[in-house]
The first five atom37 places (N, CA, C, CB, O) and aatype in JSON, in Angstrom:
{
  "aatype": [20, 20, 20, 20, 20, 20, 20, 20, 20, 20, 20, 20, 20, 20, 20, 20, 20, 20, 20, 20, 20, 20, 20, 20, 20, 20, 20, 20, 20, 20, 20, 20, 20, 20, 20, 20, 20, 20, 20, 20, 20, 20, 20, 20, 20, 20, 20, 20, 20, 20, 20, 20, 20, 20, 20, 20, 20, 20, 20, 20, 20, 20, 20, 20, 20, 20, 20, 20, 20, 20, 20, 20, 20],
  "atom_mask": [
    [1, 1, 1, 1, 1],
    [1, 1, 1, 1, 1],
    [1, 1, 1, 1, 1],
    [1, 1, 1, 1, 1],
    [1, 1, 1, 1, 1],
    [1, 1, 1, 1, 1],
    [1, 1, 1, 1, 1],
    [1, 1, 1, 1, 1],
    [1, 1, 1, 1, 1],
    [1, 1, 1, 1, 1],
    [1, 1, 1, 1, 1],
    [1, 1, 1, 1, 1],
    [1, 1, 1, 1, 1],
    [1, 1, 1, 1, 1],
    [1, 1, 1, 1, 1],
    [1, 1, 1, 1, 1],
    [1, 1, 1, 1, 1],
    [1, 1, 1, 1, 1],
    [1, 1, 1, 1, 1],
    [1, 1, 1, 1, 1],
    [1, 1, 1, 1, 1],
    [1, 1, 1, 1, 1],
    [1, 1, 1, 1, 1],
    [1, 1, 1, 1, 1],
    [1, 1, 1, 1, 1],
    [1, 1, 1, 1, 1],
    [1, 1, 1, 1, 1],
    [1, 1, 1, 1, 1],
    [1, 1, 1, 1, 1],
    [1, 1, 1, 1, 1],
    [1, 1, 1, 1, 1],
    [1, 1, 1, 1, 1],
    [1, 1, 1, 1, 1],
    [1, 1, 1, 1, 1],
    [1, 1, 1, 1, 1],
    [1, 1, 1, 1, 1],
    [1, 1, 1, 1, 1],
    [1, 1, 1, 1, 1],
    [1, 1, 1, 1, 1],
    [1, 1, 1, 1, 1],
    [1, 1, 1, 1, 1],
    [1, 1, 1, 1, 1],
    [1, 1, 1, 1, 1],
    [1, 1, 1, 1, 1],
    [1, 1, 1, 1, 1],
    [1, 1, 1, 1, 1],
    [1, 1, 1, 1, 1],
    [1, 1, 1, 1, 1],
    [1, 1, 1, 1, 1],
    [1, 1, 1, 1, 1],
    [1, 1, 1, 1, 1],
    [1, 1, 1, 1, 1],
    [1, 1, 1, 1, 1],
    [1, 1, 1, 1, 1],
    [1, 1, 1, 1, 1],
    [1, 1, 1, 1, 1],
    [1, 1, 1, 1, 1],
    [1, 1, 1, 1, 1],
    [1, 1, 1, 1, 1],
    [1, 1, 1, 1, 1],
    [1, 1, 1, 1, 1],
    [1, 1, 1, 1, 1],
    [1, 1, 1, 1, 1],
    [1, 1, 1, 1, 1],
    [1, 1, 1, 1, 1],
    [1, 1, 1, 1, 1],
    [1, 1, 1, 1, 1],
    [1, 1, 1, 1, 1],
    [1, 1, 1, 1, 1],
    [1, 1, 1, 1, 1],
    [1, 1, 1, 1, 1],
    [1, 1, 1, 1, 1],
    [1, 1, 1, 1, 1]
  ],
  "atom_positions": [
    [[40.15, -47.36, 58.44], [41.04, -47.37, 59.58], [40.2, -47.5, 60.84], [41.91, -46.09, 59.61], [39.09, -46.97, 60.93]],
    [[40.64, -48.06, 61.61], [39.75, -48.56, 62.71], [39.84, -47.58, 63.75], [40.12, -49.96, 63.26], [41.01, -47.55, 64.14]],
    [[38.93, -46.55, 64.53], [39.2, -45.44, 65.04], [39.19, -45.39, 66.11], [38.68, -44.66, 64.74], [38.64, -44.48, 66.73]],
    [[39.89, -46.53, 66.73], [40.67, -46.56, 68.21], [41.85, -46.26, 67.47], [40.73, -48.09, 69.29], [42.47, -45.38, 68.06]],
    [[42.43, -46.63, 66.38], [43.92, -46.19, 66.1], [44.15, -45.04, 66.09], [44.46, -46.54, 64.99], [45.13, -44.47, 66.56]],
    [[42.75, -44.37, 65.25], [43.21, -43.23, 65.17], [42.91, -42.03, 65.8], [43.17, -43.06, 64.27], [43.36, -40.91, 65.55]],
    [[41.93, -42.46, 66.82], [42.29, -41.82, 68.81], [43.26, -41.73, 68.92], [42.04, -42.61, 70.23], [43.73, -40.66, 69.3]],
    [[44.22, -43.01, 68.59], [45.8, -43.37, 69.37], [46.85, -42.14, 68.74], [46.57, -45.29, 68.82], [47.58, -41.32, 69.29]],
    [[46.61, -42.38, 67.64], [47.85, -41.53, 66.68], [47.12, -39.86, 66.77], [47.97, -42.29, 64.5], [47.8, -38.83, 66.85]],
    [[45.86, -39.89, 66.74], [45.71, -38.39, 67.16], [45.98, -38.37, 68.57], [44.26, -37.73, 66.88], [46.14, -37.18, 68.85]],
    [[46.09, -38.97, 69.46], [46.49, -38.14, 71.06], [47.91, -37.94, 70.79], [46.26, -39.17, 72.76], [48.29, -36.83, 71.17]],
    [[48.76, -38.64, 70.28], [49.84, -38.66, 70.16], [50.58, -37.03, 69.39], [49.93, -39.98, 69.47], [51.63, -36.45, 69.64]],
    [[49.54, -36.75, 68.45], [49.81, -35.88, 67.7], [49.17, -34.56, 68.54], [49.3, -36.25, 66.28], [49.67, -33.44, 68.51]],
    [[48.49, -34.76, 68.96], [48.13, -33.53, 70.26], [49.1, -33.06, 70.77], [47.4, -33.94, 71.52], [49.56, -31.92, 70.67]],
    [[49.54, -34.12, 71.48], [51.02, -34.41, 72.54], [52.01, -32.91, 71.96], [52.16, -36.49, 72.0], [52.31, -31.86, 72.52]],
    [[52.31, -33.57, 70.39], [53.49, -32.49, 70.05], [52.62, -31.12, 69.06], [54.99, -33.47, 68.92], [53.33, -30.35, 68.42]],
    [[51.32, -31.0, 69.04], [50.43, -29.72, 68.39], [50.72, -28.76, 69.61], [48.51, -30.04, 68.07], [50.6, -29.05, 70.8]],
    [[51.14, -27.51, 69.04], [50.72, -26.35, 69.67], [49.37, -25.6, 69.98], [51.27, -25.68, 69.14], [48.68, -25.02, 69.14]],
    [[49.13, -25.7, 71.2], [47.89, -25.51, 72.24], [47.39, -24.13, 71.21], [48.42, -25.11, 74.34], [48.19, -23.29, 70.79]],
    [[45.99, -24.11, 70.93], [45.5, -23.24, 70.37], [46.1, -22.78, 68.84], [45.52, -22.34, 71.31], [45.91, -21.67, 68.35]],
    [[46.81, -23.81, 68.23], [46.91, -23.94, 66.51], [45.77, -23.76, 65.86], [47.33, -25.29, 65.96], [44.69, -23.53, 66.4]],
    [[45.96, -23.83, 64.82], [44.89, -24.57, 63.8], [44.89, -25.92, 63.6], [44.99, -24.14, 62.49], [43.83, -26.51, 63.4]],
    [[46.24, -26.66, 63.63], [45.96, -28.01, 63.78], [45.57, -28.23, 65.13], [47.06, -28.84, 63.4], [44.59, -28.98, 65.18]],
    [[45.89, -27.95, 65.97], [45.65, -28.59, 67.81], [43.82, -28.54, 67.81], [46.56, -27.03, 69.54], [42.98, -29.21, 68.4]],
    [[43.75, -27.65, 67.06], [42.38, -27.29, 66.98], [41.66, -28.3, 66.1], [42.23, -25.88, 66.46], [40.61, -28.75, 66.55]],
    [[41.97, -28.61, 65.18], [41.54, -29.54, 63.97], [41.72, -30.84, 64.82], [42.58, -29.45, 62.39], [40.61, -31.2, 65.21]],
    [[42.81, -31.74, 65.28], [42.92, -32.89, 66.23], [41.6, -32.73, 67.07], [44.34, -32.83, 67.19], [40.58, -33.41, 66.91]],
    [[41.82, -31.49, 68.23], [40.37, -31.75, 68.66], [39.46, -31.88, 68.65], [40.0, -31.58, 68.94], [38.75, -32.56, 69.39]],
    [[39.14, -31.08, 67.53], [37.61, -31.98, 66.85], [37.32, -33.39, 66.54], [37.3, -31.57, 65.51], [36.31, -34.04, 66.79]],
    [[38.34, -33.72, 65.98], [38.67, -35.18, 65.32], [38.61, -36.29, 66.83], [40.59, -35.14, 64.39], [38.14, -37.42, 66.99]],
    [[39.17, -35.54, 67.55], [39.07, -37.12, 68.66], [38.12, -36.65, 69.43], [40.55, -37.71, 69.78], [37.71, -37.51, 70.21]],
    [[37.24, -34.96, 69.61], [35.89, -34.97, 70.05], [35.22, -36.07, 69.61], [35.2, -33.86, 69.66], [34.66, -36.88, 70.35]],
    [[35.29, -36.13, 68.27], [34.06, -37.4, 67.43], [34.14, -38.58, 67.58], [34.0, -37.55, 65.97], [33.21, -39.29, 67.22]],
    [[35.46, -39.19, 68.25], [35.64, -40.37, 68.54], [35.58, -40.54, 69.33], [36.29, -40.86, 68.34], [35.39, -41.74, 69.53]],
    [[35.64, -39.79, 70.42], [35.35, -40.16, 72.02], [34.14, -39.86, 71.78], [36.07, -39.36, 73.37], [33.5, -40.7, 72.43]],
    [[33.16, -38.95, 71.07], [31.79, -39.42, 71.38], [31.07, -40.65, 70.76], [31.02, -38.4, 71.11], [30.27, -41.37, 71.35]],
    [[31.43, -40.76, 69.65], [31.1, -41.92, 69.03], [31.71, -43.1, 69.85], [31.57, -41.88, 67.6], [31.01, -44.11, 69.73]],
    [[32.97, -43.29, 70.77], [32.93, -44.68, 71.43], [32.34, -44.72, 72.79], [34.32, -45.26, 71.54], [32.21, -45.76, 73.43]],
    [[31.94, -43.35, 73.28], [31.16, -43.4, 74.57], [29.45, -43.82, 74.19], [31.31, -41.74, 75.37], [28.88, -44.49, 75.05]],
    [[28.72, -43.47, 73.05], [27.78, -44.26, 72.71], [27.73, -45.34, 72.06], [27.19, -43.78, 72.31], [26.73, -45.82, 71.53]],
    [[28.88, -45.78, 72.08], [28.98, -47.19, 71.64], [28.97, -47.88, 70.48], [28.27, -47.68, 72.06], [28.79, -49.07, 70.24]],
    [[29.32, -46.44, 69.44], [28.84, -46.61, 67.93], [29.98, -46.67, 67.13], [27.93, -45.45, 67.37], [31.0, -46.57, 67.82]],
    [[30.13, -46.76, 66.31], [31.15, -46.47, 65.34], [31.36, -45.28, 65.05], [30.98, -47.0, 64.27], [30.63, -44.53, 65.7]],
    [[32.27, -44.62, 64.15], [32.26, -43.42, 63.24], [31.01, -43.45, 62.38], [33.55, -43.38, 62.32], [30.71, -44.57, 61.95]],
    [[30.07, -42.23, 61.98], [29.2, -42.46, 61.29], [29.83, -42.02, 59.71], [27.98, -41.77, 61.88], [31.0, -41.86, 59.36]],
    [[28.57, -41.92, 58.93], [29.38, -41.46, 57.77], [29.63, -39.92, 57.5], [28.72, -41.99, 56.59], [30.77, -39.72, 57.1]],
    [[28.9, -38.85, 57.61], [28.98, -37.57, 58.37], [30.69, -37.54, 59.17], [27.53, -37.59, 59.66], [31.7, -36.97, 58.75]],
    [[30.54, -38.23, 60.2], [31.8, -38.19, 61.22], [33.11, -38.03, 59.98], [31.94, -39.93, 62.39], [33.84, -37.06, 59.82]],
    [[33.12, -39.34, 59.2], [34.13, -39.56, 58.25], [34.31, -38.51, 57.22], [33.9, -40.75, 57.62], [35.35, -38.01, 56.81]],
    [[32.85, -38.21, 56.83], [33.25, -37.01, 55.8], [33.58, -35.63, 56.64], [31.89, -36.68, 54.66], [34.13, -34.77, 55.95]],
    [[33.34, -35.27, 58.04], [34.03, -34.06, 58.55], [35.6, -34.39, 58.71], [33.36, -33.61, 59.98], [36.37, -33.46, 58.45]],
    [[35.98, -35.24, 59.0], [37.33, -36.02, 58.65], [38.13, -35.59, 57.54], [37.07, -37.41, 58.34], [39.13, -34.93, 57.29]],
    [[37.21, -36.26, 56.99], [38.24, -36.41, 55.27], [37.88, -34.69, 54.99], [37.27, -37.95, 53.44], [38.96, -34.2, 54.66]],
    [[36.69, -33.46, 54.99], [37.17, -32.5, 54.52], [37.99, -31.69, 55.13], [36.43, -31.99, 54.15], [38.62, -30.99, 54.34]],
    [[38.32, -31.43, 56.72], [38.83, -30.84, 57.57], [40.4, -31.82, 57.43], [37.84, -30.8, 58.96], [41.43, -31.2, 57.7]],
    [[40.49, -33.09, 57.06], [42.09, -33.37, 56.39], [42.5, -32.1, 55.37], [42.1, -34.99, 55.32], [43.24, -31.17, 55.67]],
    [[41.83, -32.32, 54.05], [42.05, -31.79, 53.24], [41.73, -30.32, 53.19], [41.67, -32.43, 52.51], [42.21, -29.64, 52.28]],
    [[40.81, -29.7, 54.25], [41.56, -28.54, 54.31], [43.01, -27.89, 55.1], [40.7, -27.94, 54.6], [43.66, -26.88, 54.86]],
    [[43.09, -28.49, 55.67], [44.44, -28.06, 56.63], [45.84, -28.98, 55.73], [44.16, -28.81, 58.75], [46.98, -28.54, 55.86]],
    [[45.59, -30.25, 54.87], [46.21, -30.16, 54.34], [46.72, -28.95, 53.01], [45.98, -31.09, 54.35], [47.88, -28.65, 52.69]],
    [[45.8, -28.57, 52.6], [45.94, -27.43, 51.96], [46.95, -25.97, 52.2], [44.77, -27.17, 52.03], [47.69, -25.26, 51.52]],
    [[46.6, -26.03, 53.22], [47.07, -24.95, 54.18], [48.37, -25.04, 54.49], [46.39, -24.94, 55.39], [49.14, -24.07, 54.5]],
    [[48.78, -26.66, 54.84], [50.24, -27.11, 55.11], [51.04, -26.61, 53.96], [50.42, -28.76, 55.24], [52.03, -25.89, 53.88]],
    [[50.07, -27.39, 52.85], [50.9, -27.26, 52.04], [51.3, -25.63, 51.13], [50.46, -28.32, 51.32], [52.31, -25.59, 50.44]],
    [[50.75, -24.87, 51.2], [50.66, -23.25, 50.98], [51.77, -23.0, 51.58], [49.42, -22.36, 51.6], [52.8, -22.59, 51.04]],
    [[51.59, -23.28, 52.9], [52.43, -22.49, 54.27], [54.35, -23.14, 53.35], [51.77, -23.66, 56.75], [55.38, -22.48, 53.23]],
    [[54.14, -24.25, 53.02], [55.58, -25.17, 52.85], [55.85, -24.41, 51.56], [55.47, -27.17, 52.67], [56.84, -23.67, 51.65]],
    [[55.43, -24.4, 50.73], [55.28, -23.35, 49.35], [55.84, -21.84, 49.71], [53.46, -23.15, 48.85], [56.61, -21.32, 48.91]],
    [[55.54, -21.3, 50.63], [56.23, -20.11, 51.05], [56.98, -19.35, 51.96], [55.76, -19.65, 51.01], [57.21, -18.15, 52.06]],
    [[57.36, -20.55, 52.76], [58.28, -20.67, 53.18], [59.83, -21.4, 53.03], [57.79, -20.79, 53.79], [59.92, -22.61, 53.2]],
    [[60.96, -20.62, 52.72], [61.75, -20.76, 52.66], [62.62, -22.07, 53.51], [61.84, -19.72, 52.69], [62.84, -21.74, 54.67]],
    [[63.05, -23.2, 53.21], [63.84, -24.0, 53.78], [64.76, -23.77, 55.04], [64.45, -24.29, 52.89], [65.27, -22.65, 55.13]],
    [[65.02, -24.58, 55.93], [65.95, -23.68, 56.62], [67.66, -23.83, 56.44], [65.58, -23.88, 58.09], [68.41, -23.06, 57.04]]
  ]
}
């Protein structure tokens, strides 16, 4: 995925994260790394991608726990 998009779709998702979450918190890291990586002019490294992909899959985890025990509304 080309990670101006996904600057785009994470600011977006900021937009509606609650300030001081665990996700609002997780986004910010995620577009920390991309705004630093496009202010030096680089790509995502591979490091960058794998803090990505494990910090996905932990908070996906978590989503999914939280959806598991909580009751529908």
């Amino acid at each position: 995925m080309n990670p101006l998009l996904v600057a785009q779709i994470i600011q977006a998702a900021l937009a509606l994260a609650e300030a001081g979450s665990e996700v609002y918190t997780f986004l910010s890291g995620v577009q920390s790394r991309i705004t630093a990586a496009q202010a030096a002019g680089t790509d995502l490294t591979d490091a960058d991608w794998s803090f990505l992909d494990q910090a996905a899959s932990e908070n996906l985890t978590k989503a999914q726990a939280f959806t598991a025990t909580t009751p529908a509304p």
